[in-house]
C-alpha positions as CSV (number, residue, x, y, z in Angstrom):
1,X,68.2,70.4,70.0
2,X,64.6,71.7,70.2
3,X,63.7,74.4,67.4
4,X,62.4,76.5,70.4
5,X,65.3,76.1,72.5
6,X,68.2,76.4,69.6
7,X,66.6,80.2,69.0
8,X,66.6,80.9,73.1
9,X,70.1,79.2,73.3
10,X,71.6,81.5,70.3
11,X,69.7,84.5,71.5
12,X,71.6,84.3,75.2
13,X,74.7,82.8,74.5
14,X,77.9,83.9,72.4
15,X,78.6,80.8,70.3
16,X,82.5,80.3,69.4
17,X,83.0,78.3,66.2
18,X,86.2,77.2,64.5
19,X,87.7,74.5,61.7
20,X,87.8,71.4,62.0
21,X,91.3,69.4,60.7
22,X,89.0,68.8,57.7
23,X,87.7,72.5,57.2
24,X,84.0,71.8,59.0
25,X,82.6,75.0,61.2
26,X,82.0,73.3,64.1
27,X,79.7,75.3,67.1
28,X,81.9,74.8,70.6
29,X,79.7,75.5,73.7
30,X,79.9,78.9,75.4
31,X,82.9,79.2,77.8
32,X,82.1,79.5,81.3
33,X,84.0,81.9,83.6
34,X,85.2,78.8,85.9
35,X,87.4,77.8,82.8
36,X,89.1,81.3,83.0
37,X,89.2,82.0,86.7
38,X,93.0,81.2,87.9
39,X,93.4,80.1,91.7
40,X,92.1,81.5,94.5
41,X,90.9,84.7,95.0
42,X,92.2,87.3,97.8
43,X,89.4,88.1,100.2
44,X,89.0,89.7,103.8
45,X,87.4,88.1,106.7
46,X,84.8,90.2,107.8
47,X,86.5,90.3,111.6
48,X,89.5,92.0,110.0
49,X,90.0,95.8,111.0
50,X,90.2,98.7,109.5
51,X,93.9,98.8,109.8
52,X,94.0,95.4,108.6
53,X,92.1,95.7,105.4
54,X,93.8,99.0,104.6
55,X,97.6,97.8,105.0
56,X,96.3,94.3,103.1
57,X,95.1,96.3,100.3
58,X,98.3,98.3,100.2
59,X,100.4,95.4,100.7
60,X,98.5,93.2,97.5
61,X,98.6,96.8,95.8
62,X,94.7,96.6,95.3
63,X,92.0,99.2,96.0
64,X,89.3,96.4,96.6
65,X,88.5,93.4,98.5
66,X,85.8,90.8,98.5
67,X,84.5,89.9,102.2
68,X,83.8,86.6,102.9
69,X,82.5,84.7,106.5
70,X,84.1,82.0,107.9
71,X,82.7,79.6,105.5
72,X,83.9,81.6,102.6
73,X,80.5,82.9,101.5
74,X,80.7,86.9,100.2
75,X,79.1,89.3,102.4
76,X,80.5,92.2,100.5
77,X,83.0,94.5,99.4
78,X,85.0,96.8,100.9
79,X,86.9,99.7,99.0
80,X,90.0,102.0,100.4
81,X,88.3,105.1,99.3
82,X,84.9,103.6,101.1
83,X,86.8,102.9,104.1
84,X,88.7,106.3,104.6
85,X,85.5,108.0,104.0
86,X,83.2,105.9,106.3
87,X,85.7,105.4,109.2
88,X,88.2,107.8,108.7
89,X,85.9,110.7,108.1
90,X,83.8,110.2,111.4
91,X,87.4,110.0,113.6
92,X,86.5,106.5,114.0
93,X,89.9,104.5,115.5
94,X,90.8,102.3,112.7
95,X,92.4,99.6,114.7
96,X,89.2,98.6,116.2
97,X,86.5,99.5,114.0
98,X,85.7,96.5,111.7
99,X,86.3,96.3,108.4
100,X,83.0,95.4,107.9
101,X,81.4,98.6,108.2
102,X,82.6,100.4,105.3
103,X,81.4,97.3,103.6
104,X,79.5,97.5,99.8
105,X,76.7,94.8,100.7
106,X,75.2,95.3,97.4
107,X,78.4,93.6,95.6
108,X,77.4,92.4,92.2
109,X,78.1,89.0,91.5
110,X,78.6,86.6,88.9
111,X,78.4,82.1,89.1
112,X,80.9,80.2,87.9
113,X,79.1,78.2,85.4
114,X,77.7,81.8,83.8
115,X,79.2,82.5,80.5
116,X,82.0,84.9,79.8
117,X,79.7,86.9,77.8
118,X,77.4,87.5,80.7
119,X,79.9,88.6,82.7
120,X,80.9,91.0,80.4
121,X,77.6,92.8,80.0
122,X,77.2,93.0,83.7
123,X,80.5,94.6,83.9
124,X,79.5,97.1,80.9
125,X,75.7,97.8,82.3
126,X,77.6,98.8,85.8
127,X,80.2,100.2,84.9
128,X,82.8,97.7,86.4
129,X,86.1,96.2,86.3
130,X,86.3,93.1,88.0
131,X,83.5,91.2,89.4
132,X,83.5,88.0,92.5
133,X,82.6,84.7,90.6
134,X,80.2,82.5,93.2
135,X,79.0,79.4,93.7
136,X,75.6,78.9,93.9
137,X,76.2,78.5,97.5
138,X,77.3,81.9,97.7
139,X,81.4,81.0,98.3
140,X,84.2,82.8,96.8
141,X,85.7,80.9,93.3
142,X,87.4,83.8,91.9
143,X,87.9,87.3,90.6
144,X,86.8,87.7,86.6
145,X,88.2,91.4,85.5
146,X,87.8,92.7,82.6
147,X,91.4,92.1,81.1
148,X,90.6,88.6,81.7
149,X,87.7,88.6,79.4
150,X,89.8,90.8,76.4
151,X,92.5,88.4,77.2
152,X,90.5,85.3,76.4
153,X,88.2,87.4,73.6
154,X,91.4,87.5,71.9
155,X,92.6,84.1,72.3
156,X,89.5,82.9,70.9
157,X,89.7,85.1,68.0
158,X,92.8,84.1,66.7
């Protein structure tokens, strides 16, 4: 590897290194969070109700929801708290307003072939505890939280 490109590489990246059989530090390539997102992740269609989203969220016992189109590209988040103080709080009729506007359309976002590390300090820098993981196309891979990350922090610690 370039000189130039080994310092920018090292300076971005959390490098993992273990043993080898024959005692050798060996340098394994950053994980990525598409090796630590599990199955599909929960989301809301953006033509759900109010009603809908808020009995869904009780029902997965969650206060938070990714929205995705028809194609499964995100459009959002939606939040019980946001929704019962955006709808609820105007005497809007939650079977018929959308879910939709209570939606967070300035969801912070993470791709599937960024690095656990990277998701971890966008998660510390906002304050968060979970975060969509993306395509580049924009659709829905998975939730990273942050238990996730101390889960597999640990694993590759030991």
């Amino acid at each position: 590897m370039e000189a130039w490109l080994q310092k920018r590489f090292h300076k971005n990246h959390t490098i993992m290194k273990t043993k080898s059989a024959i005692g050798q530090v060996e340098e394994l390539a950053p994980r990525t969070l598409k090796e630590i997102v599990h199955g599909e992740a929960k989301t809301l269609r953006s033509e759900a109700s109010v009603q809908e989203a808020c009995d869904e969220l009780r029902s997965e016992g969650i206060t938070w929801f990714p929205v995705t189109d028809k194609n499964g590209q995100l459009l959002g988040t939606v939040s019980e708290s946001e929704l019962n103080r955006k709808v609820g709080g105007f005497g809007h009729d939650p079977k018929i307003e959308f879910a939709r506007t209570g939606m967070n359309r300035k969801t912070v976002y993470c791709f599937e072939d960024q690095t656990i590390a990277e998701a971890e300090r966008l998660m510390r820098a906002g304050d968060l505890r979970r975060l969509p993981v993306l395509t580049h196309e924009k659709r829905m891979v998975g939730i990273v939280t942050l238990e996730d990350i101390v889960r597999e922090q640990r694993a590759t610690n030991s």
